[in-house]
C-alpha positions as CSV (number, residue, x, y, z in Angstrom):
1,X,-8.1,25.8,15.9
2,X,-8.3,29.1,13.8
3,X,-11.6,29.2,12.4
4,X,-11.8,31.0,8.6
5,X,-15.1,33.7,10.0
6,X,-13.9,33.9,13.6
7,X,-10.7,36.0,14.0
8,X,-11.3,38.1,16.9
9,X,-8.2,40.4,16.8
10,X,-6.6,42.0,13.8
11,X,-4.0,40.9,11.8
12,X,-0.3,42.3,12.0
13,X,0.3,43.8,8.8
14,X,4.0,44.3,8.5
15,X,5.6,47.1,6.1
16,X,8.9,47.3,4.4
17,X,10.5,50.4,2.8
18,X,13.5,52.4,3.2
19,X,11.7,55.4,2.5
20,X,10.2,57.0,5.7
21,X,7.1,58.7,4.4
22,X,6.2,55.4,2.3
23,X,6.1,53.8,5.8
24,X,4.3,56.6,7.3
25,X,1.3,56.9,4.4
26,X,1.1,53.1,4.6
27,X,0.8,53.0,8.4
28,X,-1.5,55.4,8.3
29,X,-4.1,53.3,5.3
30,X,-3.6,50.5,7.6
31,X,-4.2,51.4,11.0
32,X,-7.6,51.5,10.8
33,X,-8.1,47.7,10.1
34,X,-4.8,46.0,11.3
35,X,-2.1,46.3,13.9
36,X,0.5,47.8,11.9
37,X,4.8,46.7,12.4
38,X,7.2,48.5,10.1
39,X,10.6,47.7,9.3
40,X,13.4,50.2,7.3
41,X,15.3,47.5,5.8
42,X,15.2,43.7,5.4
43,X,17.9,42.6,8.1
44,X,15.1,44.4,10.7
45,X,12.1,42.9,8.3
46,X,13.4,38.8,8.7
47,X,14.1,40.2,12.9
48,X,10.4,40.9,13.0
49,X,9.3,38.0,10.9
50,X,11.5,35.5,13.0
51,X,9.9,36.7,16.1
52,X,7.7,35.4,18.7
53,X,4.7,37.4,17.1
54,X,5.0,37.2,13.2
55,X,3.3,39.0,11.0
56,X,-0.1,37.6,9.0
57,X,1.3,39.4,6.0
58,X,4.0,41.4,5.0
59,X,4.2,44.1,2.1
60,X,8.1,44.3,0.8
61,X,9.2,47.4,-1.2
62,X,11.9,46.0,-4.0
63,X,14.4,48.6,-4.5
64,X,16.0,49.2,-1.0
65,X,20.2,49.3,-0.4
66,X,22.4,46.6,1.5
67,X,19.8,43.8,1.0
68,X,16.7,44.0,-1.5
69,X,13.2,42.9,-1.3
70,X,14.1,40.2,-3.8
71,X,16.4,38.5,-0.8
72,X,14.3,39.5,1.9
73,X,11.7,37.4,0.3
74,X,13.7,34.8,-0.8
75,X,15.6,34.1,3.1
76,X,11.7,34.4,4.4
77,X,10.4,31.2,2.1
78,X,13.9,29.5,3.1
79,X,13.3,29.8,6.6
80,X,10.4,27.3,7.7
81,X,9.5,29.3,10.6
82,X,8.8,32.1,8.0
83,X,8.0,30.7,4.4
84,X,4.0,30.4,5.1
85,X,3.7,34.5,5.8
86,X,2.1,36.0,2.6
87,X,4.5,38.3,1.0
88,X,2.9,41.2,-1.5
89,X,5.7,43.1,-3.5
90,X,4.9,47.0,-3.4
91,X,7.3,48.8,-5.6
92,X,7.6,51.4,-8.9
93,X,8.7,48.3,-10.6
94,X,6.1,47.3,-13.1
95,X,8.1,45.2,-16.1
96,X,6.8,42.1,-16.2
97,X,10.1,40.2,-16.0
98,X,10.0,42.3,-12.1
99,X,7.0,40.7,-11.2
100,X,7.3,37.3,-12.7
101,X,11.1,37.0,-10.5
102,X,8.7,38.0,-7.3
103,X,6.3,35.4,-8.1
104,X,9.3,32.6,-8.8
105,X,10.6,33.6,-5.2
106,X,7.4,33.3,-3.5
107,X,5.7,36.2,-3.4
108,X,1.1,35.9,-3.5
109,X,1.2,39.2,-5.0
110,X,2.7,42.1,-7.1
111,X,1.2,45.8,-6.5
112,X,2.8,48.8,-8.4
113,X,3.4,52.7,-7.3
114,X,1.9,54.4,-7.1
115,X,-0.4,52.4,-5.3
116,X,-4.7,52.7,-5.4
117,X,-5.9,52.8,-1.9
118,X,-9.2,50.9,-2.3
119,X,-6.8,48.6,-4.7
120,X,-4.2,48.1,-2.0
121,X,-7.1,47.5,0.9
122,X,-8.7,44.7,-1.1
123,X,-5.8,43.0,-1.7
124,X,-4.3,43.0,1.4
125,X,-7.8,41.9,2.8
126,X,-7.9,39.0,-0.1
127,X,-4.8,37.4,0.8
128,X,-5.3,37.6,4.6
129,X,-8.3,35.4,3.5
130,X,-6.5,33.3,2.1
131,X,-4.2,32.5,4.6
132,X,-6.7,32.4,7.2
133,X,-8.8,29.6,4.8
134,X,-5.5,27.8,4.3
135,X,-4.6,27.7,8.0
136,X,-8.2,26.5,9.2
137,X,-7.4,23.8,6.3
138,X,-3.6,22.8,7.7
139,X,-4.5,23.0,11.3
140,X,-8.6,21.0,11.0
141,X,-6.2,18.7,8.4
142,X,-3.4,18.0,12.0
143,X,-6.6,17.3,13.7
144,X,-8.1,14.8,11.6
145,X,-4.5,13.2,11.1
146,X,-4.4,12.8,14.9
147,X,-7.7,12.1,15.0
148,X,-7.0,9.3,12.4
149,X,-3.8,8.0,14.2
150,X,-5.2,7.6,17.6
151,X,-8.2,5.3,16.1
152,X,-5.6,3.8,14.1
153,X,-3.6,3.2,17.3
154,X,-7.4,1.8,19.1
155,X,-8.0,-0.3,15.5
156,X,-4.7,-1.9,15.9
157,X,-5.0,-3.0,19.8
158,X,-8.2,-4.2,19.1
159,X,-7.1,-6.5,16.2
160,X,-3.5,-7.4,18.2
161,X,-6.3,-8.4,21.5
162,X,-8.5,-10.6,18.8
163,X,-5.7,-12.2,17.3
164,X,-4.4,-13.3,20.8
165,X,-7.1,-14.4,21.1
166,X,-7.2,-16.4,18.5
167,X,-4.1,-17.8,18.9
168,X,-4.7,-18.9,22.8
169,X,-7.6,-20.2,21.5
170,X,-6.0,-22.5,19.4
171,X,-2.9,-23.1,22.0
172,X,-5.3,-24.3,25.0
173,X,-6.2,-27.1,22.9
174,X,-2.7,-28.1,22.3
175,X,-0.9,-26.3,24.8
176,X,-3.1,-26.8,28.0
177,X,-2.3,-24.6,31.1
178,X,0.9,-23.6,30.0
179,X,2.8,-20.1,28.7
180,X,3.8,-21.6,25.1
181,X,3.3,-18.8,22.9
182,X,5.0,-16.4,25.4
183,X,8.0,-18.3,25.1
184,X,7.1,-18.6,21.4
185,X,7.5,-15.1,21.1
186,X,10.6,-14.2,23.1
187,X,12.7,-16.8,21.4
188,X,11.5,-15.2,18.2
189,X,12.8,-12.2,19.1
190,X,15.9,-13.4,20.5
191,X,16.5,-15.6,17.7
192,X,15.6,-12.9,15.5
193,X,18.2,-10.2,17.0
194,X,20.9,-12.8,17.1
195,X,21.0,-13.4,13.5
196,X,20.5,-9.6,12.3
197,X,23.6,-9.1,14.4
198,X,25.6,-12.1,12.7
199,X,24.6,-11.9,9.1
200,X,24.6,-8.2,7.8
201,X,23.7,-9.2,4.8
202,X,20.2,-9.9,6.4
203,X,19.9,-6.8,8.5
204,X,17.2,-5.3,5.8
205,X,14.9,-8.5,6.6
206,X,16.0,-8.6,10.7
207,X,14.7,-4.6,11.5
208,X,14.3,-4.6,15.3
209,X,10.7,-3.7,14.0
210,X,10.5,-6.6,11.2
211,X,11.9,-9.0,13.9
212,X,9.2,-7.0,16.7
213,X,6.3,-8.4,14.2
214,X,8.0,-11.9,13.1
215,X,7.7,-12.3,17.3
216,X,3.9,-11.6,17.7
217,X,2.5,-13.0,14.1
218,X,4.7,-16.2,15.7
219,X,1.7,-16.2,17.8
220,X,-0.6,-17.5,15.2
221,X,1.2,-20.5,14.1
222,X,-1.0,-23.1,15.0
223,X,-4.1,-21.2,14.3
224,X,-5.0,-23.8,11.9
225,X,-5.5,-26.4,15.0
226,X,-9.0,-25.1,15.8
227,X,-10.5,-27.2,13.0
228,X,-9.2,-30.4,13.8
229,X,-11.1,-32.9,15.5
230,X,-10.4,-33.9,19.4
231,X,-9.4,-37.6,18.0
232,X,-6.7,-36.6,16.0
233,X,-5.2,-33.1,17.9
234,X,-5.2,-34.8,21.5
235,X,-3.8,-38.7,20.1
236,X,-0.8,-39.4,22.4
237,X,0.6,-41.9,19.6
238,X,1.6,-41.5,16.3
239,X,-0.5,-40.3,13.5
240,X,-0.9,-42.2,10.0
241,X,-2.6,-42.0,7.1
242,X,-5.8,-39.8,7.3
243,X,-5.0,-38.7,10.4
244,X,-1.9,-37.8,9.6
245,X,-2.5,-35.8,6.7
246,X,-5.2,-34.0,8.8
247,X,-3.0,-32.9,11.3
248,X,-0.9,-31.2,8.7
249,X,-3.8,-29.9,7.1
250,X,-3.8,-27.1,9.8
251,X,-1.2,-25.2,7.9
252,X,-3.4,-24.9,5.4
253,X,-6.1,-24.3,7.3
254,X,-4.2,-21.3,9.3
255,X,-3.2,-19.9,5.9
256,X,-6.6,-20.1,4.5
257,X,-8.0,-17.6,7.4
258,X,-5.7,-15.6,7.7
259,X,-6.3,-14.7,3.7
260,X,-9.7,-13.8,4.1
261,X,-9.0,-11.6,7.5
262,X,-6.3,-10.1,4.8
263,X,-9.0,-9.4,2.2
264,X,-11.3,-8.2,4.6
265,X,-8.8,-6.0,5.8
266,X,-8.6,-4.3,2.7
267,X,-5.9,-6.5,1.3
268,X,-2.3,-6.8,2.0
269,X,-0.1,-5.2,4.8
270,X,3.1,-5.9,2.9
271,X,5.9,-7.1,4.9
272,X,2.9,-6.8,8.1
273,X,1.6,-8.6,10.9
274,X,-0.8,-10.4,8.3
275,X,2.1,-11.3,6.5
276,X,4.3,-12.8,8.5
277,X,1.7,-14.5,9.9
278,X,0.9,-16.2,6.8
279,X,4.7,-17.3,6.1
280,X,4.7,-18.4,9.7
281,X,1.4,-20.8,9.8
282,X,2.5,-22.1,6.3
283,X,5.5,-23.3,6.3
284,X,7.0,-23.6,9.6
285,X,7.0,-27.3,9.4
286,X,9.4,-27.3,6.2
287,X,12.8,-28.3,6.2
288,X,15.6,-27.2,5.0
289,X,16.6,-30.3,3.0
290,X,13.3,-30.3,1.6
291,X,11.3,-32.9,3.4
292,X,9.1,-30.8,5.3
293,X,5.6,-30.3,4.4
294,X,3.1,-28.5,3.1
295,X,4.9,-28.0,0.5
296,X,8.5,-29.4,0.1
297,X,9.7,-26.1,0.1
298,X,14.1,-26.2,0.3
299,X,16.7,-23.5,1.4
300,X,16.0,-20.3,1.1
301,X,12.8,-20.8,-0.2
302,X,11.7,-21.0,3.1
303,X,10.8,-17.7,4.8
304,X,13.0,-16.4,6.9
305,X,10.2,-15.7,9.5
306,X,9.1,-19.6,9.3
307,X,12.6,-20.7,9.7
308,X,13.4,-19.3,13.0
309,X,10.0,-20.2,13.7
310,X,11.3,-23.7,13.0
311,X,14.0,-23.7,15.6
312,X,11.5,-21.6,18.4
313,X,9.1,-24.0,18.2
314,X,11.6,-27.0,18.2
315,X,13.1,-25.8,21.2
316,X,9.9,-25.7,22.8
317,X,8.8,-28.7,21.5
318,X,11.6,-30.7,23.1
319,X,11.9,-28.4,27.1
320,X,8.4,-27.6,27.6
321,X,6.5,-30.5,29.9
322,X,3.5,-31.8,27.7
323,X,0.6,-33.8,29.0
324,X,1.5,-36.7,26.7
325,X,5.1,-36.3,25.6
326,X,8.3,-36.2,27.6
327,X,10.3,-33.3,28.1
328,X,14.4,-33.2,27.9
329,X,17.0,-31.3,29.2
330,X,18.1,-27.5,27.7
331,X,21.8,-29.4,26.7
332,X,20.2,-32.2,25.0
333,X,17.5,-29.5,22.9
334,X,20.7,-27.8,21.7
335,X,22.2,-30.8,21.1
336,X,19.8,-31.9,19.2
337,X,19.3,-28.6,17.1
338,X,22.4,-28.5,16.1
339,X,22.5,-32.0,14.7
340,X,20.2,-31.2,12.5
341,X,21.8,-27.8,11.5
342,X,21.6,-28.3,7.5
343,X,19.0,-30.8,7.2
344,X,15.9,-30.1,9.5
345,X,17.4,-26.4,10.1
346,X,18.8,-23.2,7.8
347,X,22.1,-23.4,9.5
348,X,22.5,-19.8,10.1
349,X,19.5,-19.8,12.5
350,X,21.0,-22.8,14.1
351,X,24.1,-20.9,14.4
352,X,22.8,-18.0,16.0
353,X,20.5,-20.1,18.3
354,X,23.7,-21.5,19.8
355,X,24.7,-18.1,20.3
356,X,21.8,-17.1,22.6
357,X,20.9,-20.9,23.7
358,X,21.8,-19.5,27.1
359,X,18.3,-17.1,26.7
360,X,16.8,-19.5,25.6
361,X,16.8,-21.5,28.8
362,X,16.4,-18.5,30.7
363,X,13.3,-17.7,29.0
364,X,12.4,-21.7,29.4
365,X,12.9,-21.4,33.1
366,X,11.0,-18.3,33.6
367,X,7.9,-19.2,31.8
368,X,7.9,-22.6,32.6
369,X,4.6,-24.5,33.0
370,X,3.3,-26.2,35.7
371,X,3.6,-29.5,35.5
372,X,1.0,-30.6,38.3
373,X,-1.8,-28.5,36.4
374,X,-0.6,-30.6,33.0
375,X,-0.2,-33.9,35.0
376,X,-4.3,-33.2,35.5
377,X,-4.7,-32.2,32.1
378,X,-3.4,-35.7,30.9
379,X,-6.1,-37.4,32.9
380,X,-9.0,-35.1,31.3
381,X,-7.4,-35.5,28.3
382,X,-7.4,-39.1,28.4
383,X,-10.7,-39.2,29.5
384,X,-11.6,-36.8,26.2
385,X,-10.0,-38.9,23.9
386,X,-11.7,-42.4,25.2
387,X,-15.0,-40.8,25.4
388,X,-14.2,-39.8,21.3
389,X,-12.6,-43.2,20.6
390,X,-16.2,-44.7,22.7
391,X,-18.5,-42.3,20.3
392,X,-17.0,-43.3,16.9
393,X,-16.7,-46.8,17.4
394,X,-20.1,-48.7,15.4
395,X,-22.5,-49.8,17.2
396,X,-22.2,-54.3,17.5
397,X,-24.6,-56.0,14.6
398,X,-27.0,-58.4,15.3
399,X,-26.5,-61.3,12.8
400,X,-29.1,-62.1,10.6
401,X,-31.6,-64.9,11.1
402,X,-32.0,-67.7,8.3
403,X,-35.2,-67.9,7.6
């Protein structure tokens, strides 16, 4: 990193001027405090400039033939390899609209002929000071961005590795022993894919990046399950009433975290993980006839994310072996899914499930679960759920004695 104090060899100075002996008396006024380059005309002035050792500054004479200083100075701020060398005007040309067309092309200063010594020593030494402060600035400025990107980079694994964690946290519960969010997250991307590629009309929503993050914040979509109670989240039979309602209460509950760790966060990723994340745990239990739930939500006012999150987690539903619910075959899931293309499901995302229903059961078969580990699940499960049953039940009543 160039420091702005600590420049231990002297700058290149380079000199422009058709004129011979204005070359020579500069030289020599230079040579005593910088390494001196001349050129006789401006194609040999941009050669030098170009070069593998450029010039800290570079003092252009106006008035020479075949290509002025004007030009010279004007290709040098054109040419990014070149724009950030200093450029000081030394000519016999001192009307004001002179200088002011040197300044509009780039030039840091304007010195007239004939020239001051002292005058042009400090000058030359003020803008090489400048430049020197401005390139500590740029080059401690590329530091501190990389500096900022690679915590950025550490910031960001650390809060993907949380969130994982989260979200197995919340899976084990519901998902013992078994690889469901994996799966949950390649379908989404293969769902995802499929209908960017069929609907163009959608490719601004379906990014391979936008699609990359749908995948992962898929993750979290039943994040909300860590609050409810063993009794109700491990019930083999159908829920009603109060239980019922508290088992979809862990949309909400998902939602409702995921805001504060979005407020915490400073507030808003846009079209983010957070995001997503949020459309995901919300509403991927509506339908697209409208009898879904939280909130009734129809059509497209569904988010895209939470309706191919619909059909992942579907599919999954129906292939993956469960401690307490039977699984079925890949041809009957697909059957299924596309029976309820336009009720249960936006019928685009049905239509490009069937397109890739053949990755889906590869990715079914490859990160299938163990069903002897779940078959052993059920039993502790079981056991779980009698001792809650046991532990809620009231304790028998002595009837009263008549007196």
């Amino acid at each position: 990193m160039t420091g702005m104090l600590d420049r231990p060899e002297r700058e290149v100075v380079l000199v422009v001027d058709d004129t011979p002996d204005n070359l020579e008396l500069m030289s020599e006024l230079l040579m005593d405090r910088y390494r001196v380059k001349v050129a006789g005309n401006g194609e040999k002035a941009l050669r030098i400039a170009g070069g593998r050792q450029p010039p800290d500054l570079i003092l252009l004479d106006v008035m020479m033939p075949q290509m002025d200083g004007y030009e010279v100075c004007a290709r040098l701020k054109a040419d990014p390899a070149t724009r950030d060398i200093p450029v000081v005007f030394l000519t016999a040309r001192g009307e004001a609209a002179d200088e002011q067309r040197g300044f509009d092309l780039g030039a840091v200063d304007y010195i007239t002929k004939p020239i001051s010594p002292p005058i042009v020593l400090a000058r030359i030494q003020a803008q090489l000071q400048l430049k020197a402060n401005a390139d500590f600035l740029r080059d401690k400025s590329e530091y501190l961005e990389l500096e900022v990107r690679r915590r950025t980079r550490e910031i960001s694994h650390l809060h993907e590795a949380t969130i994982e964690a989260l979200a197995n946290l919340a899976d084990l519960r519901d998902n013992p022993a078994g690889n469901h969010l994996v799966r949950i997250e390649l379908y989404m991307r293969l769902l995802g894919n499929a209908l960017a590629r069929q609907q163009p009309a959608l490719a601004d929503e379906l990014t391979p990046d936008k699609v990359a993050l749908m995948a992962k914040s898929a993750q979290l979509h039943d994040i909300g399950k860590v609050a409810l109670p063993d009794r109700v989240l491990l019930n083999p039979g159908a829920l009603e009433g109060d239980d019922l309602r508290l088992m979809q209460s862990h949309t909400r509950l998902g939602r409702e975290a995921l805001e504060r760790a979005d407020r915490r966060l400073a507030g808003g990723e846009g079209e983010g993980f957070l995001c997503y994340a949020r459309q995901i745990i919300q509403s991927h239990h509506e339908r697209w006839d409208g009898d879904g739930y939280p909130d009734g939500l129809r059509g497209e006012q569904i988010p895209l994310a939470a309706r191919l999150m619909a059909v992942a987690d579907y599919y999954d539903e129906l292939t993956a072996p469960h401690p307490y619910r039977p699984r079925v075959g890949g041809d009957e899931a697909i059957q299924r899914i596309s029976a309820a293309s336009g009720s249960h499901f936006d019928p685009l995302v049905v239509m490009a499930f069937l397109e890739v229903a053949d990755g889906f059961a590869r990715i079914a078969e490859r990160y299938g679960d163990d069903e002897a580990a779940l078959e052993g699940e059920l039993q502790r499960l079981e056991n779980s759920l009698a001792e809650t049953i046991e532990l809620t039940l009231p304790e028998e009543q002595t009837p009263p004695v008549d007196a």
